[in-house]
N, C-alpha and C positions, 0 to 999 in steps of 0.2 A: 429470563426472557425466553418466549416461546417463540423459535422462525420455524417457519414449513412453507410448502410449496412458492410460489411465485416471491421470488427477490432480484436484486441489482447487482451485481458485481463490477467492484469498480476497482479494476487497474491502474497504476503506477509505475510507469518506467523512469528512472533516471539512473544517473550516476552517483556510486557510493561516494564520492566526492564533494556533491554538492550541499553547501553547507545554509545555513537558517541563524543567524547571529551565534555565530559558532559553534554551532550543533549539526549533526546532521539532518538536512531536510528528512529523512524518512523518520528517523527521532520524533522530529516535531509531528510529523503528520500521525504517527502514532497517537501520540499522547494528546492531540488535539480529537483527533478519531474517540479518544476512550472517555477524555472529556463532554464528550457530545452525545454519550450513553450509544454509541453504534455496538452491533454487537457480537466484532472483533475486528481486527488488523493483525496480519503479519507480515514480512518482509521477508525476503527470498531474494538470495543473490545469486547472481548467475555468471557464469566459465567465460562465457564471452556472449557479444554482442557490436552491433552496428546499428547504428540509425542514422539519423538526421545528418551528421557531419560525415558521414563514410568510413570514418574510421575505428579498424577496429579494437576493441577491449578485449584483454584474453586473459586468466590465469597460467597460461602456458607458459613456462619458464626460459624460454628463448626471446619471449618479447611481456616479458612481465611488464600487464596495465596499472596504473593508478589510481584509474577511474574503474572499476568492476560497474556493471550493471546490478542493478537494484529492480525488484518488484514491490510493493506495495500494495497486497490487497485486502481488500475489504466488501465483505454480503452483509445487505440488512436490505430492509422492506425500501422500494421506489423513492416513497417520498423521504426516508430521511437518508436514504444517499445523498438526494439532489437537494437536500435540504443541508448537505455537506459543504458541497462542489465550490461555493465560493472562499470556504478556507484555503482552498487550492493556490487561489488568483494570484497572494501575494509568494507564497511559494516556490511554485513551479516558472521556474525561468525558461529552462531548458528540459526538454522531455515528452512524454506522450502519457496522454491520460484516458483513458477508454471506459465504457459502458457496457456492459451484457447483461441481456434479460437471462437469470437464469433460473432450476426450479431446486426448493432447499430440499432433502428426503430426510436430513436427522442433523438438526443440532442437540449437543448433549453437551451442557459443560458440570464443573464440579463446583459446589458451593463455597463462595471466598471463606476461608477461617475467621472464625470469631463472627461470621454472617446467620441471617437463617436460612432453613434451608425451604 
C-alpha cells in the first residue's frame, strides 16, 4: 500500500484496563483496524495521565496505577478512517477519540514472508 501526502490520524485514549469480552479493548481495535485492511495501528502506553474522571494514573512507584493510559493510533487516507469510526461505538465506553488532518512524507513497510513483494 502506497500513503503519501494528505491523511487522517485518529487517536485513541483510554485505559490499559479496559477490557472487550475479555480482551483488551486496544487488542481488539488493533486487529479490527488490520482486518479492515487500514494501513497500521499501534499502541503506546503512557507514564501517567488524567482526564475525564480527575484522576490521576501514574507508573510512579509511590502510587502505582492500575489503569496506565493507552494510545491507539492509526494514519490512512480520510475516507477509510471514517469508514472505520463506527467499529469504535461498541467499544469505546469510556475515553477520548480524536481526528487530525495530517500530511504522510514516507510510508515504507517490509514485505510479509512467503508475500510478493
Amino acid at each position: 500500500m502506497k500513503l503519501e501526502g494528505r491523511a487522517l490520524r485518529l487517536t485513541i485514549f483510554l485505559g490499559e484496563t479496559s477490557q472487550w469480552h475479555h480482551h483488551p479493548v486496544y487488542t481488539e481495535i488493533v486487529h479490527r483496524a488490520h482486518r479492515a485492511g487500514l494501513a497500521g495501528a499501534s499502541v503506546m502506553r503512557g507514564i501517567e495521565s488524567f482526564g475525564a474522571s480527575s484522576r490521576i494514573h501514574t507508573t510512579r512507584l509511590v502510587s502505582l496505577s492500575d489503569d496506565l493510559p493507552v494510545a491507539i493510533v492509526i494514519v490512512d487516507t480520510e475516507e477509510r478512517v471514517r469508514a472505520f469510526l463506527p467499529e469504535l461505538d461498541e467499544l469505546i465506553t469510556e475515553g477520548l477519540v480524536i481526528l487530525d488532518p495530517v500530511e504522510v512524507v514516507k510510508y515504507v513497510g517490509v514485505p510479509a514472508k512467503g508475500g510478493s513483494s
